[in-house]
N, C-alpha and C positions, 0 to 999 in steps of 0.2 A: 324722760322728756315730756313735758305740759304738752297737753293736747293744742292741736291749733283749731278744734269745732270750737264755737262760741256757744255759752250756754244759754238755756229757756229763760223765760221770764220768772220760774221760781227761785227763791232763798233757798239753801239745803243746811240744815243742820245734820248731826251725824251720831247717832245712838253705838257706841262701841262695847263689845260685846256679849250682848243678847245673846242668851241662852233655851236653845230646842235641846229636846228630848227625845232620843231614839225611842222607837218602839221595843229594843233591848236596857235600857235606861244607861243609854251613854249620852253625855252633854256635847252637843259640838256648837260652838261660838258662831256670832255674826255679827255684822257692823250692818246698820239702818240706817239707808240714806232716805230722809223724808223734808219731799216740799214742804215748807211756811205756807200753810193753808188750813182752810176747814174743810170737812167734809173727808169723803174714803177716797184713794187712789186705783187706779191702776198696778198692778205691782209688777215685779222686774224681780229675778234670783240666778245669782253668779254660785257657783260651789267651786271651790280651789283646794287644791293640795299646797300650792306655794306661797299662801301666808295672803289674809285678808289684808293686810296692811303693808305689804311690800312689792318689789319689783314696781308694776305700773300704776297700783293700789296706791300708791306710798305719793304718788303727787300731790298736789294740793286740788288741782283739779282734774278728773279723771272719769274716767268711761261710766264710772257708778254717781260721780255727782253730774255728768253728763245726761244719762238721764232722769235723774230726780229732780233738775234744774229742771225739765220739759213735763214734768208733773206726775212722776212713776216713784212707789216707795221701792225702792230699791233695799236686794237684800242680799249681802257678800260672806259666805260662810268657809270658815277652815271646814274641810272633807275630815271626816275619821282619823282621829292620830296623829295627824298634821297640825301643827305648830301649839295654838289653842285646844285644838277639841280633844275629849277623851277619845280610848280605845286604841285600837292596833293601825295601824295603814297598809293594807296590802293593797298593790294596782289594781284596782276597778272594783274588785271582788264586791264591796257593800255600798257601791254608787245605785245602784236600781233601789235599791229599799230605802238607803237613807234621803235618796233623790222624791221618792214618794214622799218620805215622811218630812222634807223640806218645803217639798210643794205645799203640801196642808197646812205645815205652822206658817209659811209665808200668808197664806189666807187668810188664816185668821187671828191675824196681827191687826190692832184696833181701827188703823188706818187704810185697812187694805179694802178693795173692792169685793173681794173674794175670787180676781181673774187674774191669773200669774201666766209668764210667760220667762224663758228660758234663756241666756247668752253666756259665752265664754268661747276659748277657745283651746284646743289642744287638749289636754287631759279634760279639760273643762267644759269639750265639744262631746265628748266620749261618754260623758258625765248626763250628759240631758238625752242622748240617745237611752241609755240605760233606764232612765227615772222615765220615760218617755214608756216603755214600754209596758210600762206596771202602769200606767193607766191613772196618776191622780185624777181624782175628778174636777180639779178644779184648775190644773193648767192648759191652758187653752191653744198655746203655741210654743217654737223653739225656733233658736237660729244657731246652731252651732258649726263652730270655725274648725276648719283643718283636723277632723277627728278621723282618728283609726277605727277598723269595723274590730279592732282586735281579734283576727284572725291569725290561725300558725303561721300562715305565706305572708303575712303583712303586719307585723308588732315588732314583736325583738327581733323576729326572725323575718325575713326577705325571701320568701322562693325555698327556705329552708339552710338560709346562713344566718347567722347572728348579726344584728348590726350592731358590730363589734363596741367602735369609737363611741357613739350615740348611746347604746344603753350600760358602757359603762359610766359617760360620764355624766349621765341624767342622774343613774344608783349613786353616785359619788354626790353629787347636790344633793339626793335624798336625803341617805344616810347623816347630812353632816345634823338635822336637825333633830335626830332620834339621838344618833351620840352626845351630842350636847345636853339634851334630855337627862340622858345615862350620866352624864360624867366623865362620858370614857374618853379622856384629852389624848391617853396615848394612841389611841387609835386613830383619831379624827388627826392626830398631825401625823402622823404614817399616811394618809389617806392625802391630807392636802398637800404633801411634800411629791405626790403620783401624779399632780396634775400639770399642765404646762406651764398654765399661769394661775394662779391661787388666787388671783384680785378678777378675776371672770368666771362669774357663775356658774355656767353648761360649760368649761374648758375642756376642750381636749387633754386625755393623759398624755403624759412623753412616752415617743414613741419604744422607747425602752420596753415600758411595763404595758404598752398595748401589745409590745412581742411577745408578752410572757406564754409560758405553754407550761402543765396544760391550764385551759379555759377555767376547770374545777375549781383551782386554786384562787380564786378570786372570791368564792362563799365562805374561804376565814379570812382571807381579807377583809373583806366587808362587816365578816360577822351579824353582831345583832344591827349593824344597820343600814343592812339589808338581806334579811334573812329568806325573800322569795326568790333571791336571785337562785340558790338552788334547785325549787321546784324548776325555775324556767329553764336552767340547761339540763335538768333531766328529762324534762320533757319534749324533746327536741325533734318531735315529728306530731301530724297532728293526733289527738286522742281525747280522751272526755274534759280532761283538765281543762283547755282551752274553749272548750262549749260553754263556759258559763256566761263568756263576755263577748264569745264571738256571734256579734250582732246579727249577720247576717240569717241566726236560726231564730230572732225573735222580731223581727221587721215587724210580719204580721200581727203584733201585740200592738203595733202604735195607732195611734187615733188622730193624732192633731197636725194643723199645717206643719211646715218646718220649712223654713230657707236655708238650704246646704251650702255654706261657702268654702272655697277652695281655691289653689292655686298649681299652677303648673308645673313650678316648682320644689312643690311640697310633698313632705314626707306624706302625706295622705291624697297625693295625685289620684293615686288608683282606687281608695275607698272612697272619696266624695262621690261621686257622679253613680257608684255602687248604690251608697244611702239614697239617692233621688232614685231611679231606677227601683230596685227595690221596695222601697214606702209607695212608689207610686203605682206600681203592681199588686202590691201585697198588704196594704194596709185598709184595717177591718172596715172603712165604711166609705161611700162612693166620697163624701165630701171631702173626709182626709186623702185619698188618693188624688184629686184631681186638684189639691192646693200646696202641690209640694214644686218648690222653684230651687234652681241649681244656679250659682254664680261662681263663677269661675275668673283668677285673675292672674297673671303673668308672675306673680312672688313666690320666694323663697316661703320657709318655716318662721316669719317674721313674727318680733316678740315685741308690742304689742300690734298684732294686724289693725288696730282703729287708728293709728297714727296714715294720715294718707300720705302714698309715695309712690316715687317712679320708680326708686331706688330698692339698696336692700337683698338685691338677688346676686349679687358677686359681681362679675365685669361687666357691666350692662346699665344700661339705662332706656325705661323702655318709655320715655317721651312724656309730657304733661297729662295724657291722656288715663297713664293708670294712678295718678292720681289723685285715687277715688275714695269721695267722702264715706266710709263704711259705715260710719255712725248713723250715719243720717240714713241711709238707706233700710238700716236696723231698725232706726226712729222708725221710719217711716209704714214700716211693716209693722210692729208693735201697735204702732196707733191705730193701723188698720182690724187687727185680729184682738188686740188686748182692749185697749181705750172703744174701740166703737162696736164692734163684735161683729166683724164682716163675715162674708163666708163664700166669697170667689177670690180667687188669686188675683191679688192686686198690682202684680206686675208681669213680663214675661214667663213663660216657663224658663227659658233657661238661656243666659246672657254670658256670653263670650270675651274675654280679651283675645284678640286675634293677635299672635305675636308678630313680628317683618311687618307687617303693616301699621301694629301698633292703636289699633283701635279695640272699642267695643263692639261687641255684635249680637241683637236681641234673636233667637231658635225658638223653635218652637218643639223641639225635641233634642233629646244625645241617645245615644250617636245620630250623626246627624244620615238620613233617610239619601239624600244627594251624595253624598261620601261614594266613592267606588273606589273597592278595594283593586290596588294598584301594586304590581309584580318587579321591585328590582334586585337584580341577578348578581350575585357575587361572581368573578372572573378574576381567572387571573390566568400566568404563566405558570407559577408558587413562589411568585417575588414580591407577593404582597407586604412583607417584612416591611413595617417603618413608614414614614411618610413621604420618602422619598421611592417607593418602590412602584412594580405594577399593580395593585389590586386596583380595580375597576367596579364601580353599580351599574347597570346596564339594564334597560328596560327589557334585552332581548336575552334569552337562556343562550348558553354554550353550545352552540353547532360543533365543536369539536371535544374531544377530552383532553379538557383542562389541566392541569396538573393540580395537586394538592398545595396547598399551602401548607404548613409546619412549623413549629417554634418550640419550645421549653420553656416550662412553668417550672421555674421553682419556689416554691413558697418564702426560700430566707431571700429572695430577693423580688419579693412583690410589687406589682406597679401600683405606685400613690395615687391616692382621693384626690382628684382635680372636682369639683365641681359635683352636681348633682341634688337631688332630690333627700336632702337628709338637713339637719337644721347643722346655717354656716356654711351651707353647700351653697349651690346657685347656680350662674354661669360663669365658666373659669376656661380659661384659651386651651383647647386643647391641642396644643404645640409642644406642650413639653411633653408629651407621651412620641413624639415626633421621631425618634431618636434607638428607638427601644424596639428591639428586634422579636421581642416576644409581645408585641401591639400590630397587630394584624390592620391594613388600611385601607378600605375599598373608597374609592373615590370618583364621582359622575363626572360626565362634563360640564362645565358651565352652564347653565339653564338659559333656555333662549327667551323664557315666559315663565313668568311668576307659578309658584307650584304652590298650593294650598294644602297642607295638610291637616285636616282636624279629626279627630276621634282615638279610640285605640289604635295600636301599634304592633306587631308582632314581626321577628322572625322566626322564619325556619332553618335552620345549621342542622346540615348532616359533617360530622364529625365522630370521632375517632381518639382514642389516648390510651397508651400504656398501663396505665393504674385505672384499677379498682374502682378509682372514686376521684370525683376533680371535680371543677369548675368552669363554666364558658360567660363570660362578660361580656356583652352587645353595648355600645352606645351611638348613638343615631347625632350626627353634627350638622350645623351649615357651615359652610365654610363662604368666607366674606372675600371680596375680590381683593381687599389689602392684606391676606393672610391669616386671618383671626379666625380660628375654630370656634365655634358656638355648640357648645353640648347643648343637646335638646330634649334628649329619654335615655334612658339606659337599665337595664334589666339583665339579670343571671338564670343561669337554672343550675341548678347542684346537682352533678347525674345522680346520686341515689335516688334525689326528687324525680326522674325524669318522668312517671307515668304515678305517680302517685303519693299525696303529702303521709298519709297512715299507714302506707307499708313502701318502704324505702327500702331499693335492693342494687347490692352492688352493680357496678360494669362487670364487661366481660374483656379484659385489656385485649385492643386489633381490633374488635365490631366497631361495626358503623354503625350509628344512631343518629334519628333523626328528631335533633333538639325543639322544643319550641322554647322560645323566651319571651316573656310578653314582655313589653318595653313602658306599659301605660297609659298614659292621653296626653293629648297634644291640640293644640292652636295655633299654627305657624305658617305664615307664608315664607318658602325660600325665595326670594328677588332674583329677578333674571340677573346672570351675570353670576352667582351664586352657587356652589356644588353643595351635592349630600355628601357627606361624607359616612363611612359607618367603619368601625372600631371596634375588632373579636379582640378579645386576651384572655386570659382566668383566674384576674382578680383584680380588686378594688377596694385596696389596703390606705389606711385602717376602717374603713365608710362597712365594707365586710370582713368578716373573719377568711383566715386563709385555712382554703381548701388543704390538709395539710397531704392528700394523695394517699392515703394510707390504707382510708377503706375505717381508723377508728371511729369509733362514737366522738363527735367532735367536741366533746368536754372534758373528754380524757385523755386526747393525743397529745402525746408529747415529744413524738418527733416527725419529722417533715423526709417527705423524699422528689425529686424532680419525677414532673410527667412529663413525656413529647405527647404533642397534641398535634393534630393533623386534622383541616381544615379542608372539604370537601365540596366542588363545585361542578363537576363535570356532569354530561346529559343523563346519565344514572342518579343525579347527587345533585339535582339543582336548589341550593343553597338559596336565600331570596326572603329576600325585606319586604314588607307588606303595608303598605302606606297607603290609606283612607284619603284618597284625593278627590275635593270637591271641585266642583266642573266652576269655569269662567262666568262670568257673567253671556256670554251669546253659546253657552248651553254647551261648551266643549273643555277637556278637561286642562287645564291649566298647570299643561308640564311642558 
């Protein structure tokens, strides 16, 4: 789709594929977008894995002539492997080195100023964090979109499940452009015969072969194209493998501003607001620390985020208001740190879409300092089964012993991906879990007064299950006076994860434990008139892998067995949702 920003006052012509040189001597391509002008520019550097000249690339007019029109040499490179450039492609592995040695050739490109500065988004966000850390000397800022901290709790893996659907069908787009490489046709039509739809890029597989078990059998599937898929399911807790990318241990290497953008919705909810946080703690000198801004916006995993919209996040529309020029505000930061060479933060620290009300909101910190952590109560009889039952939120703990709640998991009969924080997810009604006796339903009363919730999220579940090993699935809803569920967060924990990602240890079937689940971040007002609603089950097929109850290594199981699970809220066992409620406007909390 053409963008709707209008462009600068420059002409762009476009130089296709200029060749850098690794500091290993592999060639990786680029396309130069350079104003009709005299004199040096400003520069601009995208690095992609999915093809300089396709998906959003492939318009006539786009984000890279978008800014070379406003007077940036812009410069879009195939990453390692990927499509043009030589070498192997493994995920992220040689984005920090070749990120430096892009930064430099960008420099000193005839037209350039010698001052670069960074954009993309998703692997592309992940990408400038990495090059970020190695310290080029001559890139001066970054704005990267919806980037994972590539951590074990948050990449392929979730709290310590695979995000099943997502990274097989990411590996499946991969692959198709290494086999085609290869030649290997019989392989790539075995491969695109697994998908839903073949005519959609990131498609889901049919749910057939997302059931397949075990998980293993997917690395000769895929074979040579994608051959890390095996590192990653052997390494299926956390351990040194995942330290080479997992950002959060090189924060302290970076040096330059950066604007973190993010969304609510997005598969990188919980790492955005991590990289501002972090950088702003930890990065090596007072002025990068104190020029680092957070934006945060109501969307999904949106492909391309510069397109502005209200839309995009599944049943929803979050009103004219989040549809916000990104471009421009990218402009606009760039011209500040790259074009004029500022060196105070040129807009808030950190800008909110407020969901339920549907605005912006300028902070001056996250989590926000007025936030008070707020206590509601799971209750019940043990009729919380389904949506028509009794489970109850309650601000007030259980003066009596409650009874347990209880249900059956079993894995061949998993509850579906409605919605969520995964690309294609979004906001999706959840009504149709309504029905389903192993969806556990706690539900408030009607809100007399607007409830504000912004910040992280957490519950505590003390719980209980027969097996070894299983899963407990949290999602946090509003529920709207005409009926309509609204997912708002949702979060698992894997009991072998329960106390620890590097040493994972079975249950003890009968013990009671007491879960945490983080659930993420949030900006939502519920509207009076409006309940919470919250949703235990344990699982969240195909979005996760099914817990298969066994206690295997989860890339080897290959057979599944039902757990009873038992849900626990009584005065010993207070169960209880923890929402970050900011106070009213006349200084009182606003529930």
């Amino acid at each position: 789709m053409p963008l709707k920003d209008q462009g600068g006052p420059f002409n762009v012509t476009v130089e296709r594929g200029a060749v850098m040189l690794t500091r290993d001597g592999k060639r990786l391509y680029a396309d130069i977008y350079q104003p009709r002008g005299e004199g040096e520019f400003p520069t601009l550097l995208r690095r992609t894995p999915y093809g300089r000249t396709q998906n959003d690339l492939a318009e006539a007019f786009n984000e890279a002539h978008y800014f070379a029109s406003h007077g940036y040499l812009v410069v879009v490179q195939d990453t390692r492997g990927r499509h043009g450039s030589e070498g192997v492609w493994y995920p992220l592995v040689y984005e920090a080195q070749d990120g430096y040695d892009a930064v430099e050739w960008a420099a000193s490109l005839p037209q350039s100023n010698g001052r670069v500065g960074m954009f993309g988004q998703s692997y592309g966000a992940i990408a400038q964090y990495l090059a970020a850390t190695q310290r080029p000397p001559h890139l001066v800022t970054a704005v990267p979109v919806s980037a994972y901290l590539g951590a074990f709790e948050n990449y392929w893996y979730n709290r310590g499940a695979l995000e099943l659907s997502w990274t097989l069908s990411y590996f499946m787009n991969m692959a198709t452009d290494v086999l085609t490489k290869l030649g290997d046709r019989d392989r790539l039509a075995t491969l695109e015969a697994m998908k839903s739809d073949p005519d959609i890029r990131f498609a889901p597989l049919t749910d057939e072969e997302l059931r397949h078990l075990p998980l293993q059998d997917w690395v000769d599937r895929f074979g040579p194209g994608a051959p890390f898929l095996a590192d990653i399911l052997h390494h299926d807790k956390e351990d040194a493998y995942w330290w080479t990318v997992d950002l959060r241990r090189q924060l302290h290497n970076i040096d330059v501003p950066i604007l973190h953008v993010g969304s609510w919705y997005d598969i990188a909810n919980w790492d955005t607001p991590q990289y501002f946080l972090g950088i702003s703690r930890e990065a090596m000198s007072t002025t990068a620390r104190e020029n680092q801004a957070l934006f945060m916006g109501p969307w999904s995993h949106l492909l391309p985020y510069s397109q502005p919209t209200s839309g995009g996040t599944g049943d929803i529309d979050f009103g004219p208001e989040a549809a916000f020029p990104m471009l421009q505000m990218q402009l606009e930061w760039f011209d500040h740190y790259v074009r004029d060479g500022g060196s105070s933060l040129p807009r808030p620290p950190v800008t909110l879409f407020v969901m339920g009300d549907n605005v912006w909101r300028e902070e001056d910190e996250w989590p926000l300092k007025r936030a008070e952590a707020t206590s509601w109560y799971l209750r019940s009889n043990g009729d919380a089964n389904g949506a028509d039952g009794g489970g109850l939120l309650d601000r007030e703990p259980s003066e009596a012993d409650d009874l347990p709640d209880t249900y059956v998991y079993d894995p061949e009969d998993p509850v579906p991906s409605a919605g969520g924080r995964y690309v294609g997810g979004g906001v999706r009604d959840q009504r149709t879990k309504g029905k389903r006796q192993d969806v556990l339903h706690y539900t408030s009363a009607p809100l007399a007064q607007g409830l504000e919730i912004t910040g992280p999220l957490q519950l505590e579940l003390h719980a209980s299950t027969d097996a070894v090993d299983t899963d407990f699935v949290a999602i946090l809803c509003d529920v709207h006076p005409d009926g309509f569920v609204q997912n708002l967060a949702e979060g698992l924990v894997r009991g072998r994860f329960r106390d620890d990602y590097d040493a994972p240890t079975l249950l003890t079937p009968g013990e009671v434990y007491r879960f945490t689940i983080e659930l993420g971040n949030i900006s939502h007002v519920v509207q009076a008139g409006h309940c919470l609603r919250l949703l235990v089950t344990s699982s969240d097929f195909p979005r996760w892998d099914r817990n298969t109850n066994t206690g295997e290594r989860p890339a080897a199981a290959s057979r599944t067995q039902q757990a009873q699970q038992t849900i626990l809220h009584d005065q010993a066992h207070p169960s209880r949702l923890i929402l970050p409620a900011v106070p009213g406007p006349q200084g009182e909390s606003s529930e």
